[in-house]
N, C-alpha and C positions, 0 to 999 in steps of 0.2 A: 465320134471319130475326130482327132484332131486335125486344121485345116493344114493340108500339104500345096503350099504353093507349087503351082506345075511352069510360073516363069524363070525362064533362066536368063542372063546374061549373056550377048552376042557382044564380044571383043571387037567385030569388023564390024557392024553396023551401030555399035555404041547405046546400043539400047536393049531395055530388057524384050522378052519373046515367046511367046507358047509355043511348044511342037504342036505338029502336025497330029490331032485324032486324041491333043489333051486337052484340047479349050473351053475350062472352064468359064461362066457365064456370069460375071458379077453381077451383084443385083442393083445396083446404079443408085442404091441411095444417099450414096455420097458420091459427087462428083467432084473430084481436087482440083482436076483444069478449070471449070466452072468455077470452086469456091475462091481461087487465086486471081480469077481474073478483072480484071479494074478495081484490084484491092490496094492497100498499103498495110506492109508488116513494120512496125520497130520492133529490130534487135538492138536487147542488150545482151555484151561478152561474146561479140562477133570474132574479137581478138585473139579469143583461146583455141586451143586443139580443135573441141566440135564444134568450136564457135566457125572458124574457119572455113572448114571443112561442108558446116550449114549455110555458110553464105553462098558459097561456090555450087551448092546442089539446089536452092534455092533460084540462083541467077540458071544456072546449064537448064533444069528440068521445066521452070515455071518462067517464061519471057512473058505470058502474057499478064503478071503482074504490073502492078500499077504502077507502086512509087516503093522505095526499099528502104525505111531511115534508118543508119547503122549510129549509133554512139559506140564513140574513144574517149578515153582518157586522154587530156593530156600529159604530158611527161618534160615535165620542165620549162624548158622555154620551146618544146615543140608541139603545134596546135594537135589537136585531134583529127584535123582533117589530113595535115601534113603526115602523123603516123597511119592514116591507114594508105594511103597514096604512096607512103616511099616503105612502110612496113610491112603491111595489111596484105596488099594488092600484088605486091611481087612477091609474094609466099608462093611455093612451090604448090600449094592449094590448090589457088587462084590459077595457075599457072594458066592450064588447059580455057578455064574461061574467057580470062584476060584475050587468048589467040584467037579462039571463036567468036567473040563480039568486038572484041578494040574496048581501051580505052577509054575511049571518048564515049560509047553507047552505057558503060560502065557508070562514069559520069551524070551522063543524062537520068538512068534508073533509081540512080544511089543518093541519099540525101546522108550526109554526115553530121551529127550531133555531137556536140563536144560535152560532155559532162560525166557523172562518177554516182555507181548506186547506191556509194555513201552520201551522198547529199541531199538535202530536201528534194523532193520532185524528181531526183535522180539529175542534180544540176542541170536541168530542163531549162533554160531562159525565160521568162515573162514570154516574152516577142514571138518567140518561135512556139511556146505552147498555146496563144494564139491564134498562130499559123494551124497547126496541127488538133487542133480542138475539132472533136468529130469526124477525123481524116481519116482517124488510124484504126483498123480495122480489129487489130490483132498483136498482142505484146510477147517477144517471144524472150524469155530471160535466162541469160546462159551464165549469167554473172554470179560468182560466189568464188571464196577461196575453198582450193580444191586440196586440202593440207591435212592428216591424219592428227597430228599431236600438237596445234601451234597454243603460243598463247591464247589463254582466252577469250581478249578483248580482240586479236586479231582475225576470230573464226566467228564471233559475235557481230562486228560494224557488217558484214557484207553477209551473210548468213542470214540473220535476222533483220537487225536495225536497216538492210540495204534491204530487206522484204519490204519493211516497211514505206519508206519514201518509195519502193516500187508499186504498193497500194496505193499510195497518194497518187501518183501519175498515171496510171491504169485508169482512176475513177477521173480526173481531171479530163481525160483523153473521151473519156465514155469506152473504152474499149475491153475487148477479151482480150485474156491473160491466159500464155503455156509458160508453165513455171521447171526447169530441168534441174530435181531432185537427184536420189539416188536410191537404189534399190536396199541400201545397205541401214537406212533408216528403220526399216524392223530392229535392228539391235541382236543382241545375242541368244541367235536361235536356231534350231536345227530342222530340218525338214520344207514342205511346201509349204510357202509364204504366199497367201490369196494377195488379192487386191482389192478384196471390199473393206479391208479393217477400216474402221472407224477414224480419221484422223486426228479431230479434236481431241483433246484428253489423254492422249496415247501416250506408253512407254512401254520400252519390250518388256517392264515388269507386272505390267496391270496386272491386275486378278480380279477380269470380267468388267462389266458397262459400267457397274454400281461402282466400279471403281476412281475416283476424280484428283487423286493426290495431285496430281501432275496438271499444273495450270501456269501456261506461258507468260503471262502478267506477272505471275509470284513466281516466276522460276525467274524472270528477268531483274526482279529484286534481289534478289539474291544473288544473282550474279553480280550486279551492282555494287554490292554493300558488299561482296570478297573483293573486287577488285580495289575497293577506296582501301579495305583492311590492308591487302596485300599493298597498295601504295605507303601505305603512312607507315606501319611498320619496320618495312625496309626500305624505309626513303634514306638512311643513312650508308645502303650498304649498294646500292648504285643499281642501274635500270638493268644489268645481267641478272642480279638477284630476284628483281619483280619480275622479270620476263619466267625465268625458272620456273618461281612460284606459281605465275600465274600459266603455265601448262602443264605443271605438275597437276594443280588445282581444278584445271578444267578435263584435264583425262577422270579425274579421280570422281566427281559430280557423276557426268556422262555417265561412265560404270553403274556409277552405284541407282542409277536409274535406270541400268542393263543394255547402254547403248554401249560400240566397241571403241568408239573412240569422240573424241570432241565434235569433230567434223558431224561426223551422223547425229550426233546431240542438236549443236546449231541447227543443219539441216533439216531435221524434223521440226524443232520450234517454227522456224521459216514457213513451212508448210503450213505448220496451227493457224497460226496470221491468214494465210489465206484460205484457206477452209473455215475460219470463224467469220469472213467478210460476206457481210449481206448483200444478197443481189450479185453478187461477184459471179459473173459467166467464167470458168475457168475447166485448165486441164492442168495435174502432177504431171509430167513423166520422170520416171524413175530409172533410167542405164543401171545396167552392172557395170563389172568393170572394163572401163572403155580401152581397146587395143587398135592397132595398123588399122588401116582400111586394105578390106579383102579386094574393092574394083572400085572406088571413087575416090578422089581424083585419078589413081592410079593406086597399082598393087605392093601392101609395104608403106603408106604415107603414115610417120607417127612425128611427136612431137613434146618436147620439154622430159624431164626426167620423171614420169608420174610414171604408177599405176603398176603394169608386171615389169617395165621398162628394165628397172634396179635389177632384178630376178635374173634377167636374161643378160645383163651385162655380169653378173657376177656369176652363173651360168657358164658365158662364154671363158670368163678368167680362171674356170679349173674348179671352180667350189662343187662337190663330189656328194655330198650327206645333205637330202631334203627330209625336213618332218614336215611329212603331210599326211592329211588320212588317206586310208587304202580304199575306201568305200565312197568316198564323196569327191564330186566333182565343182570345178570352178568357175564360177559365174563370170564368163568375160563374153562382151561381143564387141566385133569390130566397129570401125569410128561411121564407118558410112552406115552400115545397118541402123544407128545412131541417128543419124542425119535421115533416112528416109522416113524412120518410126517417128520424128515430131516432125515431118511433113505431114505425114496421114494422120497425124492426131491434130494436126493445127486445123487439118480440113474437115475433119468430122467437129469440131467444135466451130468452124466457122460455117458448118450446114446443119449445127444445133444436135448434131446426133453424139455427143461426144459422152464418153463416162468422165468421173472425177482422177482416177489413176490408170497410170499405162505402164505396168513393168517392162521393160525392154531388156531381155535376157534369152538366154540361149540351153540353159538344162533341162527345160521339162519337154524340152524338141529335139534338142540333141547336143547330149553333155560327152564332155568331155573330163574323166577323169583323170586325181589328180598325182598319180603315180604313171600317168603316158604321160603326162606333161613333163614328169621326172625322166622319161626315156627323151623326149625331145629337147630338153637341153644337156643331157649326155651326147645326145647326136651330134648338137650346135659345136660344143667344146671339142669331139673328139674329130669333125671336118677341119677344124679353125686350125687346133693346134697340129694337126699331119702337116700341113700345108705353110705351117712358120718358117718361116726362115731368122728370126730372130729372137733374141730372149734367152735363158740356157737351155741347153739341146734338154738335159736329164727331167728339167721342170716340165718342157714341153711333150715329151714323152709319158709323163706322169698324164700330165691331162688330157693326153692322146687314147690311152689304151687303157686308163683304168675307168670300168664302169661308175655309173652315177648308182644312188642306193638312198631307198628310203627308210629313215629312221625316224624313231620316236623321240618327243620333249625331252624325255631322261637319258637317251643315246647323247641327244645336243647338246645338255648341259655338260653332262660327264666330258665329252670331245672338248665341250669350249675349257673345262678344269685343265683340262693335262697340257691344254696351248698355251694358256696364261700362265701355267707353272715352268712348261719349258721356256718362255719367253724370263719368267722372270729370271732361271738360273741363267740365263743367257746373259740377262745384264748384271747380273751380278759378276761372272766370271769376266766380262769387259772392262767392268769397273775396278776389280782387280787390276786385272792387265795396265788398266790406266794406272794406277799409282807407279807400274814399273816403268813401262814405254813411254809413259806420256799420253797427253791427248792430241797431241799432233798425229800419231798415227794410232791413237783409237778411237780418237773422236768421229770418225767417219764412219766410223761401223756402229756407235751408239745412235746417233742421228739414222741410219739406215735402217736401226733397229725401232725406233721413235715411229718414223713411217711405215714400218711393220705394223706394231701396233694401233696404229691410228688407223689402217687400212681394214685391220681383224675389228676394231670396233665398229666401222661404221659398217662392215658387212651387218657384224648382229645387228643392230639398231633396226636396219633395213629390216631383215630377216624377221625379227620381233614384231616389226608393224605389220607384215602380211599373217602372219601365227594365228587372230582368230578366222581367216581368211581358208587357212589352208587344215590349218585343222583342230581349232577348239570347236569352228559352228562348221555346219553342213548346209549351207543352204541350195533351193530351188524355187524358184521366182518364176510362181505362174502369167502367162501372158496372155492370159484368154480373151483380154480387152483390145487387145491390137491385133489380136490374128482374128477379131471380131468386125473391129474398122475394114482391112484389107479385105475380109469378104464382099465389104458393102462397096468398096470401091468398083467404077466402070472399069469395060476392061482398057479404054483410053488411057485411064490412069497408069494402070498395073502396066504398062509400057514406058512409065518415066518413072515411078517408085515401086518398089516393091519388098514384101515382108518375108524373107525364106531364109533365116538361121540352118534349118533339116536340110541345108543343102551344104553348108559347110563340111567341106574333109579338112577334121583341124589337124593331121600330120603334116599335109602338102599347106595350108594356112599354117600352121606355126613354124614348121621347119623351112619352107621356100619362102613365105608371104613376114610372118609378124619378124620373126630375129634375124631377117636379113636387113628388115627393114629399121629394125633398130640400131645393128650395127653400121646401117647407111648414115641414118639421120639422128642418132640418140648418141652412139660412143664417142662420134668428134666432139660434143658438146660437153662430155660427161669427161673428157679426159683434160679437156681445156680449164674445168672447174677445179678437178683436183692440181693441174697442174702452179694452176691461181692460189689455189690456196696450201702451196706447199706442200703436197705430196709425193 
C-alpha cells in the first residue's frame, strides 16, 4: 500500500497536525529536530525561486540550527552581502520570517559568502574556507541555470564545470553534499521512471549495463572542441551567430543522446561527476516541474518567468487550441512541497539513512491530467475576460465564451499555416495601400502588425518547449524514496515538515492557488519585459 500521509495543515495554528483517531506512529529513525540541531548547512542558489523559499522554511521550521552560511553573487559594484540584505531578505519569501524573528536574529544565524559556482572552490576565500574547514555539516546546491534551449557554453559553466569546483568545496569542507537535479534527466521516455537507475554511464538511450558509449570526460571533449569549432568559424560573422550555433548545437547533441533538451543533458552530466566521486556521502534530488506554493510562505507565492508560468499567462490572453495528450498527466508539484522534500532528505542523509536519489513528484499519488489542466485555463481566461473592462469588447468576449479544446500536433501546425498565410496577405495588402496613402497613415498599422507577429511567434516558441512535456513523453516519476524517509521521520517532525502531494485538490490549487498567483506576481513582470523590449 502506498504511504497516505494523515497530516494536514492547520491555517490558525501554523503547523502541520494529525486528527483525532489517525495518528499514525513514525518509527523515529530519523529525527530531523535532532539531525539540525547545533548543525551548519551551506547553501548555494539561495537566491532563486526554491532557493528562496528553502531558506525561509529552513529558518521558520529548524531555529535550532546552528549557523546558516548562504553564498550570493555579487552583481557589479554590489557586495553579496548587500544583495541578500537589500534583495534576498525583503522577498515576499522571507517576508513572514523576517516578522517572527527580526532582523537582527537573522543576522546572528545567517553567515553570507560572497562567491560564484563558476569559480574554483565556488569562489570560497582562502580565509574564510579556513574558518569553515570541518564546520559545515552539509552542502545544500540549488545553483544551476535553469534554461531549456540556451547556448551551450552557458548550460555547461554552472551545470557541470559549477559541479565541479562544487566537489572541490564539498571535499575541502569534509562535508555532505544534497545536489538539486531534476526529474526530467531520464530523457525521452514514457511511462514509470524508478529511481534506482544506474547514474554513472547513463543516457535515455542506453541499451542495458553493457552499455558505456556515454562517458562524461569524452562527452566534455567534445563539447569542447565544437565550441572552439563554432568560435573560429564564425568569428568573422559576430557573437549572435556563435551564440545561435552554439544552441542549435547543444539541443541537437542532447537529442541525439535521447535527452529533451540541453538543460537535462548538462544536468545529468552534473550528476555523473557526483555519482563517480569516491567517498562522496551524498543525495540527488530530482523536482518535477516546480509551481506556486500551495501553504508556504503563503498560498500562490511564484517567481521569475519559468516553468508552466508562460502557459498560464498565454492561457489567461485568450490562446484556445492545447496539443496535449488525452491520457497522460503532468509532472508538476508545488515550490514548498519542494522545500520540505530536501529538508527530509538533507536529514536522513545527515542521520546516514539516506538513498542516492529522491524523485520529488506528484503522479504516481496523485496526477493530474493533462486535458483538466486544459479545462483550468479555459476557466482562468473565461473569469478574467467577463470581468474586463478594457481591450475590445468583441476580442474579450471571444475569450469569454468560447471553450478551450485539445488538439493534436497536425491540428497545430495546420492552425499555425492558415495564421501566417493570413498575416502575410495582410501585409501584403498594407504594403499596397502604402504606395497609395503613404506611410504616414499606414505605417502604424504595419508596425501593429510587426507586433502581431512577433507576439504569434514567441507564443509558439514557448509552446514548442513544453511539447515533449505535454505530449511527445508521458512521464511518471516514482517517489518511493521520500515517502520512505517521511515514514521514518518522528512524529515531532511530521509537525514542522511534511510529505502529502494525495492531498492536493489541483482544481481549487490551480484555478484559486497557482494562476491567481501568477497573475499576482508573474504578469506585472512579464508585461514590463515586453513592454522593454517593444512590444
Amino acid at each position: 500500500m502506498p504511504y497516505r500521509s494523515p497530516w494536514r495543515w492547520n491555517p490558525i495554528r501554523g503547523e502541520y497536525e494529525v486528527p483525532e483517531g489517525n495518528r499514525l506512529q513514525g518509527t523515529g529513525e530519523i529525527s530531523a529536530i535532532d539531525a539540525y540541531s547545533n548543525r551548519t548547512i551551506f547553501i548555494l542558489g539561495a537566491t532563486g525561486f526554491v532557493g528562496k523559499v528553502l531558506l525561509a522554511m529552513i529558518l521558520d521550521r529548524f531555529p535550532e540550527l546552528k549557523d546558516l552560511v548562504v553564498q550570493v553573487r555579487r552583481k557589479r559594484n554590489v557586495s553579496g552581502e548587500q544583495r541578500f540584505f537589500s534583495e534576498v531578505l525583503p522577498s515576499p519569501t522571507l517576508g513572514p520570517v523576517v516578522r517572527r524573528f527580526g532582523v537582527e536574529e537573522i543576522r546572528r544565524k545567517v553567515t553570507i559568502v560572497e562567491g560564484d559556482v563558476n569559480e574554483r572552490l565556488c569562489g570560497v576565500q582562502p580565509e574564510l574556507l579556513g574558518k569553515l574547514d570541518g564546520k559545515v555539516d552539509v552542502v545544500l546546491n540549488l545553483a544551476g541555470l535553469v534554461e531549456f534551449d540556451p547556448p551551450l557554453t552557458d548550460s555547461l559553466v554552472p551545470n557541470v564545470y559549477g559541479v565541479q569546483n562544487l566537489l572541490e568545496l564539498v571535499k575541502r569542507l569534509g562535508a555532505k553534499l544534497i545536489h538539486i537535479s531534476t526529474c526530467y534527466v531520464a530523457g525521452k521516455k514514457n511511462g514509470r521512471i524508478p529511481e534506482d537507475t544506474p547514474i554513472l554511464g547513463y543516457y535515455p538511450k542506453r541499451q542495458g549495463p553493457d552499455d558505456h558509449r556515454f562517458n562524461v570526460a569524452e562527452e566534455l571533449r567534445w563539447c569542447e572542441q565544437f565550441v572552439e569549432e563554432c568560435k573560429y568559424s564564425l568569428r568573422d560573422s559576430g557573437t549572435r551567430a556563435i551564440r545561435e550555433r552554439l544552441q542549435t548545437g547543444g539541443m541537437e547533441r542532447a537529442q541525439s543522446w535521447g535527452w529533451i533538451n540541453t538543460y537535462t543533458y548538462t544536468k545529468s552530466m552534473g550528476e555523473q561527476l557526483i555519482a563517480g566521486t569516491p567517498g562522496l556521502d551524498f543525495a540527488i534530488v530530482r523536482p518535477a516541474i516546480v509551481e506556486s506554493s500551495m501553504r508556504f510562505p503563503f498560498p500562490g507565492w511564484n517567481e521569475g518567468l519559468t516553468t508552466s508560468a508562460p502557459l498560464v499567462l498565454m492561457g489567461g490572453e485568450g490562446v484556445k487550441s492545447w496539443p496535449v495528450r488525452r491520457d497522460g498527466p503532468l509532472e508538476i508539484i508545488p515550490v514548498d512541497l519542494v522545500a520540505m522534500g530536501i529538508l527530509i532528505v538533507t536529514a536522513a542523509v545527515l542521520c546516514g539513512k539516506n538513498k542516492q536519489v529522491y524523485h520529488l513528484a506528484t503522479a504516481d499519488e496523485n496526477p493530474v491530467v493533462l486535458p483538466r489542466l486544459v479545462a483550468f485555463l479555459g476557466m482562468n481566461s473565461r473569469y478574467k475576460h467577463k470581468h474586463k473592462k478594457t481591450g475590445n469588447k468583441l476580442a474579450n468576449l471571444w475569450k469569454a465564451y468560447v471553450e478551450t479544446q485539445v488538439i493534436t500536433v497536425e491540428a497545430l501546425e495546420a492552425r499555425r499555416d492558415r495564421i501566417h498565410r493570413g498575416l502575410d496577405v495582410i501585409h501584403g495588402a498594407l504594403n499596397f495601400a502604402k504606395t497609395i496613402l503613404g506611410n504616414g497613415r499606414v505605417g502604424p498599422y504595419l508596425k501593429s502588425l510587426r507586433t502581431t507577429r512577433r507576439q504569434i511567434r514567441q507564443q509558439e516558441q514557448t509552446l514548442d518547449k513544453f511539447l515533449p512535456f505535454m505530449i511527445h513523453n508521458s512521464f511518471v516519476f516514482e517517489t518511493r524514496n521520500i515517502r520512505k524517509a517521511v515514514a521514518m521521520l518522528t512524529n515531532n517532525d511530521r509537525t514542522r515538515i511534511a510529505w502529502d502531494p494525495e492531498t492536493i485538490d489541483w482544481a481549487d490549487y490551480w484555478v484559486n492557488i497557482h494562476t491567481k498567483g501568477i497573475e499576482k506576481w508573474i504578469r506585472p513582470v512579464f508585461a514590463t519585459q515586453r513592454k522593454t523590449a517593444g512590444a
